[in-house]
DONU-516659 format. One record per residue: residue in three letters; residue number from 1; x, z, y of N, C-alpha, C, O in turn. Coordinates in pm, 1 decimal. Atoms other than C-alpha are relative to their C-alpha. Last residue first. Layout:
residues N
{rec ALA,NUM,{X,Z,Y},{X,Z,Y},{X,Z,Y},{X,Z,Y}}
...
//
This chain:
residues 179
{rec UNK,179,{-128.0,-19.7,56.9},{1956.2,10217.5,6631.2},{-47.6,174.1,-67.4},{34.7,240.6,-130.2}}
{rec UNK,178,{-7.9,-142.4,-48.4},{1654.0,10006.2,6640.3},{170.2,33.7,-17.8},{259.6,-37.0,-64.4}}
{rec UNK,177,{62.8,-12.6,-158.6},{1588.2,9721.0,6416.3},{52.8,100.3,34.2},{104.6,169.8,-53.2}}
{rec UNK,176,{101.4,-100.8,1.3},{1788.4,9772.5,6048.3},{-10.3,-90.3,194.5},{74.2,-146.0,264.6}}
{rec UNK,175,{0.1,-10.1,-167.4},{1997.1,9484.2,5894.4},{-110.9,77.0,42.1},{-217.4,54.3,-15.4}}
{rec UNK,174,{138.1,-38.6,-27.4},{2128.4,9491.8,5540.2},{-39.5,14.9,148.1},{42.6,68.2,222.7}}
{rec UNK,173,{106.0,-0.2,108.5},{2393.0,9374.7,5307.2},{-141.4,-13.0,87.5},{-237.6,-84.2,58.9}}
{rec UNK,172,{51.6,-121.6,16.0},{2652.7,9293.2,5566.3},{-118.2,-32.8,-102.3},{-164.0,-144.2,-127.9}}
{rec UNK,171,{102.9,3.3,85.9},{2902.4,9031.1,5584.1},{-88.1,160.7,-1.7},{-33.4,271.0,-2.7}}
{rec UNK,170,{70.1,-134.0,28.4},{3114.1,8976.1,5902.1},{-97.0,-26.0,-156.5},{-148.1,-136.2,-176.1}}
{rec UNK,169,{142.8,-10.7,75.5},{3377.7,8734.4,5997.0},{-53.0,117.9,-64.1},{15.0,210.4,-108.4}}
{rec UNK,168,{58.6,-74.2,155.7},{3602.7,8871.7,6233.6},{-109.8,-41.7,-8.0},{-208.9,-21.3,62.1}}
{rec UNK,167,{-71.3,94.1,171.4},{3730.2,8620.2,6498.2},{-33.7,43.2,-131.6},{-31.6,-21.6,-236.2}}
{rec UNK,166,{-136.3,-26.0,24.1},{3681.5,8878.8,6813.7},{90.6,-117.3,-95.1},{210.2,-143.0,-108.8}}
{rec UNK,165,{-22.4,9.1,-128.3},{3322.4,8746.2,6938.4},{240.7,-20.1,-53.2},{330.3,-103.7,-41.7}}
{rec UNK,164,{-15.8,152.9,8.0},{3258.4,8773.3,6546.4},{66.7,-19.4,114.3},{183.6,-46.5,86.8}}
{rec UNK,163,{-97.5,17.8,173.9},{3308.4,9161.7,6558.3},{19.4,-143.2,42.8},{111.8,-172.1,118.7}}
{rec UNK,162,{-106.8,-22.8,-60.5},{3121.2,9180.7,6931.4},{127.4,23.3,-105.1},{240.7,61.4,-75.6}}
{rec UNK,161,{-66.6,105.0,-72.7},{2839.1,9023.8,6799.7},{138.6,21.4,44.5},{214.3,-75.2,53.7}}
{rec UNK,160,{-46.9,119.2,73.7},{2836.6,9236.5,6495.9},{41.0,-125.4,93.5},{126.3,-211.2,70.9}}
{rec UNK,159,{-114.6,-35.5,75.5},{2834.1,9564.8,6727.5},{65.7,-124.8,-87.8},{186.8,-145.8,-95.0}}
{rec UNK,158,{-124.8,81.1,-18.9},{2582.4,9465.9,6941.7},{98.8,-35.1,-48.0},{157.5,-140.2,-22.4}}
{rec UNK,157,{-118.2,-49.2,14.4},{2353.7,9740.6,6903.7},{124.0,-89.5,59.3},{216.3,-50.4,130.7}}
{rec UNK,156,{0.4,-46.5,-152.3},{2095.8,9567.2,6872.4},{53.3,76.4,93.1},{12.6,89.8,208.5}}
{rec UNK,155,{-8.8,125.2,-58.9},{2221.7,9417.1,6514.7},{-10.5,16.6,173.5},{66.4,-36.4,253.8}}
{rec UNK,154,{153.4,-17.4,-115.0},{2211.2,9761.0,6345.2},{46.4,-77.5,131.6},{105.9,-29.4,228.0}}
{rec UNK,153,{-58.7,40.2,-158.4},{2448.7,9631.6,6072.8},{-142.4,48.4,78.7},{-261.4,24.2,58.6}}
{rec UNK,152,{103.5,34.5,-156.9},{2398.0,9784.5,5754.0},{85.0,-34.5,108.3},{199.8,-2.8,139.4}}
{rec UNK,151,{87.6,-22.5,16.5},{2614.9,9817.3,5410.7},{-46.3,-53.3,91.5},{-28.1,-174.9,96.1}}
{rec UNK,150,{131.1,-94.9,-0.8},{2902.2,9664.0,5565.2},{-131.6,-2.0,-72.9},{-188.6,-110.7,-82.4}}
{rec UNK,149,{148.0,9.6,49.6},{3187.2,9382.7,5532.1},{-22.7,122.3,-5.6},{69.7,193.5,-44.9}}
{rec UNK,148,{12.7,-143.2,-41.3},{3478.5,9265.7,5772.7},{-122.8,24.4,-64.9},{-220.2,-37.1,-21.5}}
{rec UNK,147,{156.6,-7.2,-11.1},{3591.2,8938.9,5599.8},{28.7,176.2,49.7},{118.9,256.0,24.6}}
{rec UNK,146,{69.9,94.9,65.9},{3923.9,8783.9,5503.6},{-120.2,8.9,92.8},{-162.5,-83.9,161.8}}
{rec UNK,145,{84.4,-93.6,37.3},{4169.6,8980.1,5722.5},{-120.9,-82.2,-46.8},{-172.4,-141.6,48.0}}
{rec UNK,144,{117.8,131.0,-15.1},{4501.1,8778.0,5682.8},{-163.8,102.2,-45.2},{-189.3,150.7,-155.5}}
{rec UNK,143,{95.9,-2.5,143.8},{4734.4,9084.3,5675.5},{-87.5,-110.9,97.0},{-111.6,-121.4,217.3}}
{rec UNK,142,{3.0,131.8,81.9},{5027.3,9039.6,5941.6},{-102.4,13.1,-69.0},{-76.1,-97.3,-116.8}}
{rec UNK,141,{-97.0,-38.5,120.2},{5086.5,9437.7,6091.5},{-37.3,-136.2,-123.7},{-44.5,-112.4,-244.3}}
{rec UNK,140,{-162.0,-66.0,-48.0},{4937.0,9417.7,6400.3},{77.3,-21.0,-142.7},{198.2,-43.5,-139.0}}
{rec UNK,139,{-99.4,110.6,-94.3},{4647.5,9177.6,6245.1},{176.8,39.7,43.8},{285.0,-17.1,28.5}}
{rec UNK,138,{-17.1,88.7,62.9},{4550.9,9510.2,6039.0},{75.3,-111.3,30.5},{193.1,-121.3,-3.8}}
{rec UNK,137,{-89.9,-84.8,78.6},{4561.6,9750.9,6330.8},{10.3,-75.1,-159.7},{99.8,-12.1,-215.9}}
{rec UNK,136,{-101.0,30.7,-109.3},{4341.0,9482.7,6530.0},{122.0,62.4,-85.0},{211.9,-15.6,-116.4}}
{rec UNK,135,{-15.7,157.4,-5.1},{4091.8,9484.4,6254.2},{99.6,-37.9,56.7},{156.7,-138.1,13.6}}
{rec UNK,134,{-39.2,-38.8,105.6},{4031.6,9897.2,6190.5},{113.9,-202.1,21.9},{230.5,-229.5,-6.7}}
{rec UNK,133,{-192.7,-65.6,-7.3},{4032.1,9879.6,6570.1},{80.5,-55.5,-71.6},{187.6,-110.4,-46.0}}
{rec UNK,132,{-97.8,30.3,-69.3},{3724.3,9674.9,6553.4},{134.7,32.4,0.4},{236.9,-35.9,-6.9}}
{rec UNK,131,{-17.4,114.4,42.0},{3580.3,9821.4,6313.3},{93.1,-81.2,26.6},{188.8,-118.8,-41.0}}
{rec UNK,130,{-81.5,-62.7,130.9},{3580.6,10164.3,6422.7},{62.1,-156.7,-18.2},{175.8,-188.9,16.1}}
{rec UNK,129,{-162.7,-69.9,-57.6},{3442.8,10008.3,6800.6},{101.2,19.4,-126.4},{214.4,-28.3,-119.3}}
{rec UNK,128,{-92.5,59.2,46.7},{3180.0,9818.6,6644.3},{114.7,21.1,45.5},{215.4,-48.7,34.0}}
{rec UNK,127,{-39.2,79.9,-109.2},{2857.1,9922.5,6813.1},{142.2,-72.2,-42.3},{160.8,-175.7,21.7}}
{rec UNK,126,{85.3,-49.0,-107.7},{2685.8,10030.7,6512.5},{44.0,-101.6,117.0},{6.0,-217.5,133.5}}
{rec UNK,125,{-93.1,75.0,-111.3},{2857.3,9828.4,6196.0},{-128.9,68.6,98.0},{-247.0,45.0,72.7}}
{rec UNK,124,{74.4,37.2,-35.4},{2758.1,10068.3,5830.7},{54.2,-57.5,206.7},{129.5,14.7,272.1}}
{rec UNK,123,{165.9,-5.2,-16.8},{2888.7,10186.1,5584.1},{-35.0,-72.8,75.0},{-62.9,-177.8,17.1}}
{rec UNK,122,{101.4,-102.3,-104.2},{3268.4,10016.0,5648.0},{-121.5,66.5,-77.7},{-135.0,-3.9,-177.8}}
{rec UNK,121,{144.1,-65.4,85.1},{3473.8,9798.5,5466.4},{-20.4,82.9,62.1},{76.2,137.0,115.9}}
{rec UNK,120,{3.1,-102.2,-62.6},{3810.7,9560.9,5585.5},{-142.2,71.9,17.2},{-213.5,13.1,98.5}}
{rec UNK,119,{166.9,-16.5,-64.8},{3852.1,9272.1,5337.6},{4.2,186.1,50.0},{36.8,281.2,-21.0}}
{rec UNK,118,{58.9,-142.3,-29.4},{4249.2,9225.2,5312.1},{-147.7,-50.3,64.7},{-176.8,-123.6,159.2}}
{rec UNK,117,{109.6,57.0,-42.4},{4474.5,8905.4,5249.4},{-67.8,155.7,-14.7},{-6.7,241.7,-78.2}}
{rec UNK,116,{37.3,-44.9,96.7},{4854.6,9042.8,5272.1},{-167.4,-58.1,0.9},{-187.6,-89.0,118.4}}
{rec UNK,115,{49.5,94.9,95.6},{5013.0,8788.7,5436.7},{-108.3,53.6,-67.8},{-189.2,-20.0,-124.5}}
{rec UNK,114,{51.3,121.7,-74.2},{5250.3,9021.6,5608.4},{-68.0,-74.0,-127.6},{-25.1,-74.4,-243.0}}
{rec UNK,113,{-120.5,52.9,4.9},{5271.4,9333.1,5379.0},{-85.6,-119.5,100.1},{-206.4,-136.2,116.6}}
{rec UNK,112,{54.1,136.1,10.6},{4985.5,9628.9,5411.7},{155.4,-101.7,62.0},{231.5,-66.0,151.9}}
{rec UNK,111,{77.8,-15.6,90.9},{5034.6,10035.4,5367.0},{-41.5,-171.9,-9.1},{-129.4,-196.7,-91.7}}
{rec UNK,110,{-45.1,41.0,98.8},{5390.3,10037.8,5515.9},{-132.2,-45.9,-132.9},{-111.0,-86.7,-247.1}}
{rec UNK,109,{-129.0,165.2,-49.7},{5318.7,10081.5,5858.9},{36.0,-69.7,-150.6},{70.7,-187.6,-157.1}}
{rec UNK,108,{-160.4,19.4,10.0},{5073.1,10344.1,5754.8},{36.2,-128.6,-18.7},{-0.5,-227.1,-82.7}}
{rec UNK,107,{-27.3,51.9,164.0},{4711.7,10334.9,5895.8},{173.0,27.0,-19.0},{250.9,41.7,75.1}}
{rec UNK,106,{-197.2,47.5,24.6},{4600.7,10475.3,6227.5},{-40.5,-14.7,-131.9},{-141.0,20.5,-193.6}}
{rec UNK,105,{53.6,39.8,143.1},{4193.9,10514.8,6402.6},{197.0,0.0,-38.3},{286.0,-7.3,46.5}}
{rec UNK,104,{-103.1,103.0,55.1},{4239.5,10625.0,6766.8},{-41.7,20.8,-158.5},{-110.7,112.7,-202.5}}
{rec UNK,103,{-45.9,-53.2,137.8},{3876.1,10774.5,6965.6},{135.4,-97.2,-72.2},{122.2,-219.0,-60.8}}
{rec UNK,102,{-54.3,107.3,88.9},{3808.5,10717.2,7328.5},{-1.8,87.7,-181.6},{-24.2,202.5,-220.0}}
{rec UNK,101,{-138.3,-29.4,-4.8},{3565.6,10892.3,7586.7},{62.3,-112.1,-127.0},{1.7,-211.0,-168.4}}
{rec UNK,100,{-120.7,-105.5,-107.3},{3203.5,10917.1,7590.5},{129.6,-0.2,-44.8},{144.9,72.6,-142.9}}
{rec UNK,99,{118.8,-23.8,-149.9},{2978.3,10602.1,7467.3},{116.5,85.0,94.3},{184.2,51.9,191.6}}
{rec UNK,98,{133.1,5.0,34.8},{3305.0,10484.8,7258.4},{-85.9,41.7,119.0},{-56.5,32.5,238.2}}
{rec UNK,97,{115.2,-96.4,-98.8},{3615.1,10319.0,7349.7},{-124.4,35.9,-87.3},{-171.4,-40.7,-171.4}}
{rec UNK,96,{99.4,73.6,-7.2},{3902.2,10219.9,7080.6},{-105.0,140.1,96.0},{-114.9,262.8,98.6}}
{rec UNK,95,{33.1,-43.9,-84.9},{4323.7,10329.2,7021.6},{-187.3,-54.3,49.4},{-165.3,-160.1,108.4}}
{rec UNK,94,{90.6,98.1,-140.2},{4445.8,10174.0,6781.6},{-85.4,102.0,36.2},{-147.6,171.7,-44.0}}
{rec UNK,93,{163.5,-94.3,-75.4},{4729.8,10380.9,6606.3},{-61.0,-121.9,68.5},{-4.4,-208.1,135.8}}
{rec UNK,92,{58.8,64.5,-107.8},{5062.0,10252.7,6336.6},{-129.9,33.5,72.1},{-216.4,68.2,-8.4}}
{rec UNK,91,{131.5,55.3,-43.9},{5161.7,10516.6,6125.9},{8.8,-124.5,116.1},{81.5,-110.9,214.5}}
{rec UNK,90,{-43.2,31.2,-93.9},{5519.2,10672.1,5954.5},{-167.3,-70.6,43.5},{-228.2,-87.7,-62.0}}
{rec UNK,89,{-116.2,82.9,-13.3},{5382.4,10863.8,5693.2},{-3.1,-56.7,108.8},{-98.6,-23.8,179.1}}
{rec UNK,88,{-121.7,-52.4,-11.2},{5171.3,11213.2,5674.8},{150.0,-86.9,19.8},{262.5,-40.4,38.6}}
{rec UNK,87,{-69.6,62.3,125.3},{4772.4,11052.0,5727.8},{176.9,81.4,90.2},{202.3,102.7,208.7}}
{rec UNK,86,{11.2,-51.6,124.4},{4550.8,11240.8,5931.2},{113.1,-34.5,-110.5},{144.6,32.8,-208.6}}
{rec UNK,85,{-117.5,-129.8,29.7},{4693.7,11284.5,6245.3},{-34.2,46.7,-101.1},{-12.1,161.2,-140.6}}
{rec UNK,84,{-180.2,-84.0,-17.9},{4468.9,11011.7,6398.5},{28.0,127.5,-39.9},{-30.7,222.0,12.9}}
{rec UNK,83,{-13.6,-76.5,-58.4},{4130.9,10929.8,6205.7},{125.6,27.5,14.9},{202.7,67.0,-72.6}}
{rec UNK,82,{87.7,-177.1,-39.1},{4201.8,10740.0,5920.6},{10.2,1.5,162.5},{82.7,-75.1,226.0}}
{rec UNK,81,{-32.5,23.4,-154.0},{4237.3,10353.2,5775.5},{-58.0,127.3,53.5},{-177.8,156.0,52.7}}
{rec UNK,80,{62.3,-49.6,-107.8},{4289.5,10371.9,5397.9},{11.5,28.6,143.0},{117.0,76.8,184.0}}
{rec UNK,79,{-88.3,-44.3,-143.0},{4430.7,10114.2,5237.2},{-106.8,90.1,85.0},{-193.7,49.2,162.1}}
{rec UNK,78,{22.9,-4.4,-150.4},{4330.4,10029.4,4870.0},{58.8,95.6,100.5},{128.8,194.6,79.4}}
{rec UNK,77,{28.6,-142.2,-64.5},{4456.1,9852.4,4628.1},{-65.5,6.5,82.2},{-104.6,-85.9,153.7}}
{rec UNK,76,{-73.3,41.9,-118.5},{4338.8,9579.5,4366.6},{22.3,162.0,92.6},{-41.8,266.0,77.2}}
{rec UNK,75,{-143.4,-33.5,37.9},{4180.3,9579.1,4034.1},{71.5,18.1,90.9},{183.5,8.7,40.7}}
{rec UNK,74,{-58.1,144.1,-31.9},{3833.8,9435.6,4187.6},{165.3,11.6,-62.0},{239.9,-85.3,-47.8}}
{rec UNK,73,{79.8,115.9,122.5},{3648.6,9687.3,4006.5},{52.8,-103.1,29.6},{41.1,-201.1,-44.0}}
{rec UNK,72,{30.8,-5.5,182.6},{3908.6,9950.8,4139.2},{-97.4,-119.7,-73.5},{-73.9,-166.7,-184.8}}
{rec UNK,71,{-147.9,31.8,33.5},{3916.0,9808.4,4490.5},{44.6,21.2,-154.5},{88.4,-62.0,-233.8}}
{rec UNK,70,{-61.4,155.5,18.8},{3560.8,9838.6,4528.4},{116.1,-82.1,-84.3},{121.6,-169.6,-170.7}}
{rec UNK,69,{70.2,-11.2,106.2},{3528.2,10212.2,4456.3},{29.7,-173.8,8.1},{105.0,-234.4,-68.1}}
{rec UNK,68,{-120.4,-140.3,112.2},{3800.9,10308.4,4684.7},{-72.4,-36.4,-150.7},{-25.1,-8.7,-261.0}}
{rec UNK,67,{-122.0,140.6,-19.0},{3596.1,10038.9,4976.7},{68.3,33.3,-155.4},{95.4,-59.4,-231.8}}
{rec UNK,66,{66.3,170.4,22.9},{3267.4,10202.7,4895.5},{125.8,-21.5,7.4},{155.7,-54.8,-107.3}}
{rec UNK,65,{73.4,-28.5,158.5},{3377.8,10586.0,4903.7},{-14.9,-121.2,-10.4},{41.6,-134.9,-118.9}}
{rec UNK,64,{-54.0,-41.3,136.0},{3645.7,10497.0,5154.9},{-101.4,-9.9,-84.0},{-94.8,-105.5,-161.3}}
{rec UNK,63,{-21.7,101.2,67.7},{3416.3,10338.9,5395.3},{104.1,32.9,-122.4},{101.8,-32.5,-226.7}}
{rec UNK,62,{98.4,15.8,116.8},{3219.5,10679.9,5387.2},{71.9,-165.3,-9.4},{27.0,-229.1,-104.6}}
{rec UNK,61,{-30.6,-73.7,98.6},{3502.4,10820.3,5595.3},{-21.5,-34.8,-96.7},{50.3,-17.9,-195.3}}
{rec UNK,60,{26.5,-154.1,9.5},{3734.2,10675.3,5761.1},{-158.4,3.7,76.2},{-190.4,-28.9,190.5}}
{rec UNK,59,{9.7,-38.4,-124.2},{3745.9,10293.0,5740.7},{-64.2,125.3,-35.2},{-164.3,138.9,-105.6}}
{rec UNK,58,{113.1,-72.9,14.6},{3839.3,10140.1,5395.4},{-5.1,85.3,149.9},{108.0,121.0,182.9}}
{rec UNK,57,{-2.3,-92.8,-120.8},{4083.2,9858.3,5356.5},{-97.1,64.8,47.6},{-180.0,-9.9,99.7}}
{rec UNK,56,{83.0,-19.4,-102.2},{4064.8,9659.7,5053.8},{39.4,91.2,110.3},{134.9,160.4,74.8}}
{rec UNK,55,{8.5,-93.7,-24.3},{4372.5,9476.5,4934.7},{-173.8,3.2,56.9},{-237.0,-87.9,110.3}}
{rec UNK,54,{-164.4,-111.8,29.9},{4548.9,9180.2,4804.2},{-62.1,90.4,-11.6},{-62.6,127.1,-129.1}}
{rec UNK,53,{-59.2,-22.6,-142.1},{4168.6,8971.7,4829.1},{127.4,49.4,-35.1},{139.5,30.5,-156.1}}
{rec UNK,52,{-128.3,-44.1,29.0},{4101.5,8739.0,4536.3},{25.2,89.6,99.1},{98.8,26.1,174.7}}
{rec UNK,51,{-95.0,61.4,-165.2},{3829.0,8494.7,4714.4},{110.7,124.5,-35.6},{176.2,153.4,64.6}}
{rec UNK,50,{-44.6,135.8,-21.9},{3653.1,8477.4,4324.2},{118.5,30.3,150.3},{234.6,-10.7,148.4}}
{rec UNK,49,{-61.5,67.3,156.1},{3556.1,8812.4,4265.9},{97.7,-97.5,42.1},{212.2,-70.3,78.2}}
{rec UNK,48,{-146.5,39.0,-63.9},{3480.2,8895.2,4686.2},{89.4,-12.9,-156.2},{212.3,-18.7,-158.8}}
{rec UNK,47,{-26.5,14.0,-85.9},{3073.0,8912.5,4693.0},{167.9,-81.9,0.1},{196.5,-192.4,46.2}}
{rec UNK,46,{27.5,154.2,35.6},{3029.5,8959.9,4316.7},{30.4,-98.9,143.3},{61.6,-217.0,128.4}}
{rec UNK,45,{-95.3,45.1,66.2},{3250.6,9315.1,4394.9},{-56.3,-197.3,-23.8},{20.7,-293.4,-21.3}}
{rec UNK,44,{-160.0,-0.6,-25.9},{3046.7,9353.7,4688.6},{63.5,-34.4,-80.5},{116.9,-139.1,-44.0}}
{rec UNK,43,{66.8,130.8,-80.7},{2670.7,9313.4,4556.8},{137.9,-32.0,70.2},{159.7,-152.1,86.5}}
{rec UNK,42,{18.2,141.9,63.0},{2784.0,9497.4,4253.6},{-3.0,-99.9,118.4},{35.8,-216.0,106.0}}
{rec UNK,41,{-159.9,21.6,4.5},{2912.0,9832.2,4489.3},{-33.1,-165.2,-139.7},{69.0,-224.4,-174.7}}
{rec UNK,40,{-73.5,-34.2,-112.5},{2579.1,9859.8,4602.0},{90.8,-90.0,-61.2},{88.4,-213.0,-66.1}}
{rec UNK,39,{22.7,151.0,-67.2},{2381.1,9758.4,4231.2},{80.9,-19.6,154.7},{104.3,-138.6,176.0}}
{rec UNK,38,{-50.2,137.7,87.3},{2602.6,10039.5,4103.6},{-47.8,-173.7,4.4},{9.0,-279.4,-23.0}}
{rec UNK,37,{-177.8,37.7,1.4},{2544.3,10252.3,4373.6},{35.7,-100.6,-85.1},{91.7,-204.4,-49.9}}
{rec UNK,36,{-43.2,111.8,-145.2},{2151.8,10189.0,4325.6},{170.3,8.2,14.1},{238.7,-89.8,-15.6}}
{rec UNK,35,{52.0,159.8,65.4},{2169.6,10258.9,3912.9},{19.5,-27.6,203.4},{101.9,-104.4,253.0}}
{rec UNK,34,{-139.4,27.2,105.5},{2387.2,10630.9,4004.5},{-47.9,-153.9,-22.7},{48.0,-229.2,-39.8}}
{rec UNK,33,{83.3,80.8,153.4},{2121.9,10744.1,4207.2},{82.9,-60.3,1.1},{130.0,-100.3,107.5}}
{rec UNK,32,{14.6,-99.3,122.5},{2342.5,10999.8,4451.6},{-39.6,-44.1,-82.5},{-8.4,10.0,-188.6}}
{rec UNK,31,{-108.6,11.3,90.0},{2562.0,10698.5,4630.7},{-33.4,107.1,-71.5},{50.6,147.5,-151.8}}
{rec UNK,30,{-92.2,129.8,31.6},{2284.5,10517.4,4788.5},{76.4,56.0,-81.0},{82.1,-2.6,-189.1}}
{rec UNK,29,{68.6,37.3,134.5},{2080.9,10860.1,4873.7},{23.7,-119.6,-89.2},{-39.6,-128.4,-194.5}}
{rec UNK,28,{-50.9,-77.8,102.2},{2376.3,10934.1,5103.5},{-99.2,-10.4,-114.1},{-56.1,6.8,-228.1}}
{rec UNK,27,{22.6,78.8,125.5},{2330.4,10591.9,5303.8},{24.7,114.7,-135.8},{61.5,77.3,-247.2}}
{rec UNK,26,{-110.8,-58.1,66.2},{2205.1,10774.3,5586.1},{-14.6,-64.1,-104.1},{-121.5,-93.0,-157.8}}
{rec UNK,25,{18.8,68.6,150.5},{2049.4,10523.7,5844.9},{109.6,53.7,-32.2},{221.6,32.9,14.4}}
{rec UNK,24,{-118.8,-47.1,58.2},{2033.3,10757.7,6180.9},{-61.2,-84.1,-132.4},{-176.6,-72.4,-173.6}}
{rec UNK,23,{67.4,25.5,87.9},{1740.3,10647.6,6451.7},{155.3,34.0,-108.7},{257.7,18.5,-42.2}}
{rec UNK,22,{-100.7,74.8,92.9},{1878.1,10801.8,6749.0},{-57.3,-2.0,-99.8},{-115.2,103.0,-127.4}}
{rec UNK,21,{0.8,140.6,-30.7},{1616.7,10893.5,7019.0},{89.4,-102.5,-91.6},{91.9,-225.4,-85.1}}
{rec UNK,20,{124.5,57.5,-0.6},{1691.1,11270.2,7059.1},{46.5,-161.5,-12.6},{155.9,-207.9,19.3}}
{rec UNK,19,{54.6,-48.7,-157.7},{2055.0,11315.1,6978.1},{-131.8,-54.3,-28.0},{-157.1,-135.6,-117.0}}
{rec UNK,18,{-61.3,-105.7,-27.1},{2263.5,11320.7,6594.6},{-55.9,43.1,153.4},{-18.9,148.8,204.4}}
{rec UNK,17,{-153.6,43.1,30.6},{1985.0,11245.1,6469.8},{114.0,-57.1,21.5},{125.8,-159.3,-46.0}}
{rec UNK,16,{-40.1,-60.2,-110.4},{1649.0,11185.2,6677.1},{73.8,105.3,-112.8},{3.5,203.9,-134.5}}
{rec UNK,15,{46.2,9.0,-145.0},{1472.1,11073.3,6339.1},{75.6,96.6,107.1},{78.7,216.5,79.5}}
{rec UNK,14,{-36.0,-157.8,-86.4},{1693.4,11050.3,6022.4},{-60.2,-38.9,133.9},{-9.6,-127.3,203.0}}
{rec UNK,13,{-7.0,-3.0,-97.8},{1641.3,10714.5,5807.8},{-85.5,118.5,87.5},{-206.2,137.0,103.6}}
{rec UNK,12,{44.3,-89.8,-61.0},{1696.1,10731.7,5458.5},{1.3,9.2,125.9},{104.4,72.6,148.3}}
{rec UNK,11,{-53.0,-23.4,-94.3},{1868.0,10415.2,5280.9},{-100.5,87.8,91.2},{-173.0,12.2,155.9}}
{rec UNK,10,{-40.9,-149.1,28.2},{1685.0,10358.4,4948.4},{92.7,58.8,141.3},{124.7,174.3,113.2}}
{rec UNK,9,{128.2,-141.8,59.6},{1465.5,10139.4,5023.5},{6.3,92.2,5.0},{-68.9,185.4,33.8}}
{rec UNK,8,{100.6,-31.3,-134.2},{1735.5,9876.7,5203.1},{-57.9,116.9,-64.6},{4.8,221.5,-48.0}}
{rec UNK,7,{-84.5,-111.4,-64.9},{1913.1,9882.5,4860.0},{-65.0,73.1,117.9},{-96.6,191.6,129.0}}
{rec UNK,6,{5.6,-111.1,86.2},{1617.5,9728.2,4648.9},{104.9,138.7,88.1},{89.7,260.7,94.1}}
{rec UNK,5,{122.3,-75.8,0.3},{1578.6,9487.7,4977.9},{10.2,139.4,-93.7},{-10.3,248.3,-40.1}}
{rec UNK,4,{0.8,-46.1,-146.2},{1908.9,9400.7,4919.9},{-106.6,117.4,50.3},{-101.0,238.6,70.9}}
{rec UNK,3,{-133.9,-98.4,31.2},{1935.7,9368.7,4514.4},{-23.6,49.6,194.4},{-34.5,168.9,222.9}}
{rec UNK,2,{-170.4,40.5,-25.1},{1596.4,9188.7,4550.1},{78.4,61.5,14.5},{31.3,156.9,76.4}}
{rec UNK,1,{-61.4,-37.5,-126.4},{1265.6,9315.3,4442.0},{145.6,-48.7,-1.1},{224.7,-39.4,-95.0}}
//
C-alpha cells in the first residue's frame, strides 16, 4: 500500500457532521497510531528537505499539530496563524467569507521577515477561505510563500481551485469526493 493510500485508510469519515449532508474527514485517528503520524508527518518533511523553507506556518488549529511537528524535523520555526484575539503581540488580521458571515485569522507583525520563504499547512483545504487569508497575511508582511500544503483537499468544494486561482501552489496528500 502506498504512504497515501496507507493514510487515506485511516482518515474517519463522520456522516451528516457538523449538519445533515456533511461528509466530515477526521484526521484524529492520524495522530492517535503513532506508525501513521509518523508516515504523515514523513510524507511532508521528504516533501520540503531539500526546498529549505525559513518557516512553517500553521493555520489554527490542527495545522499546528502538523505544521509544529514539521518544523521541528525540518529544524526550522514555526508561525502560528490564529483566530482573532488570540495571540497577545502587536497582529496583523485578514478578514475572509464563509457560508454565513465572516471569520479574521491574525499573526504577529513580527512573526515573519521580508523574504522569509514559508510553507503555509493546514488538515485539510474545504472551500479555502482559512487558507486563503492564512496566504494574504503572509504576502502582507514579504514571506515568499513556497507551497500551501494539506492532508485532504475535498476538490468539489472548490477550495484548491480557488488557492491556485490566487498564485498558491498547493500540495495535498489526499483527495476525498463529496464534502
Amino acid at each position: 500500500m502506498s504512504p497515501t493510500d496507507y493514510i487515506k485508510s485511516h482518515i474517519r469519515t463522520v456522516s451528516d457532521w457538523p449538519a445533515p449532508g456533511v461528509q466530515f474527514r477526521d484526521i484524529t485517528p492520524l495522530l492517535a497510531n503513532p506508525r501513521v503520524f509518523r508516515v504523515l508527518i514523513d510524507q511532508f518533511v521528504h516533501r520540503y528537505f531539500d526546498t529549505r523553507p525559513s518557516a512553517i506556518a500553521g493555520l489554527d488549529a490542527r495545522g499546528f499539530i502538523i505544521g509544529s511537528v514539521l518544523a521541528y524535523e525540518l529544524n526550522i520555526g514555526f508561525v502560528p496563524i490564529r483566530k482573532k484575539g488570540k495571540l497577545p503581540f502587536t497582529t496583523v488580521e485578514e478578514t475572509y467569507e464563509l457560508e454565513y458571515g465572516n471569520a479574521t485569522v491574525e499573526m504577529h507583525t513580527d512573526a515573519i521577515k521580508p523574504g522569509d520563504r514559508v510553507v503555509l499547512i493546514d488538515d485539510l483545504i474545504a472551500t479555502g477561505g482559512t487558507m486563503g487569508a492564512g496566504y494574504r497575511l503572509l504576502q502582507r508582511l514579504g514571506a515568499e510563500v513556497i507551497e500551501g500544503a494539506a492532508i485532504v483537499d475535498l476538490p468539489e468544494l472548490g477550495g484548491s481551485a480557488r488557492l491556485k486561482e490566487l498564485g498558491l501552489p498547493l500540495f495535498t496528500l489526499v483527495d476525498f469526493e463529496g464534502h
